[in-house]
C-alpha angles and dihedrals in degrees: 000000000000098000097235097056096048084050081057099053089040092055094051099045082055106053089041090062096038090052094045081045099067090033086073097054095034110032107215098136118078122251119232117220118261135209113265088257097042086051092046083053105041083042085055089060100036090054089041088068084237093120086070088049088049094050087042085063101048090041098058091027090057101039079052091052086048104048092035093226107123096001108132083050096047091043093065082039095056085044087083087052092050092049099051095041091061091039093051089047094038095050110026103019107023091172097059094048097101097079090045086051098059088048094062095041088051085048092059103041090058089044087058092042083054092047099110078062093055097044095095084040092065099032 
């Protein structure tokens, strides 16, 4: 992957968690509004205290992609988010996956641009 490029992705998947990150403290996003099961779901983390965990995780993933310092690291670390982000809206909000979506492709494409730093890992 030409290494601009992948600075460019980087920088954007950074930015895009750190931005949904401090959504989740500070609120100013709208929230959509979501299907009776989807909300029973997304309340049961929220009152689990796991959102926090889960900013937590953008916030300190991002702030490491844009930095480039743990990276590579963060970026497999912010895959369970991504995950998770295009299960819950496949399979409980359909209509709000698109921005999940990107999140995971983003993820990937940073994990591919990383993936000199995972060779020994998967040897």
């Amino acid at each position: 992957m030409n290494a601009k490029v992948f600075m460019v992705l980087r920088i954007l998947l950074g930015i895009f968690v750190i931005v949904f990150g401090i959504n989740k403290f500070l609120n100013f996003l709208p929230m959509p509004e979501l299907s009776a099961d989807a909300g029973a779901y997304f309340g049961a983390l929220i009152n689990s205290k796991t959102m926090i965990l889960v900013a937590l995780v953008e916030i300190i993933a991002g702030l490491a992609l844009i930095s480039n310092k743990y990276g590579a690291l963060l970026a497999i670390i912010l895959m369970s988010v991504s995950v998770n982000a295009v299960l819950f809206h496949a399979v409980l909000d359909p209509g709000g996956i698109g921005g999940a979506a990107v999140l995971l492709l983003l993820n990937i494409a940073v994990l591919v641009g990383y993936k000199e730093k995972y060779i020994e890992l998967l040897s």
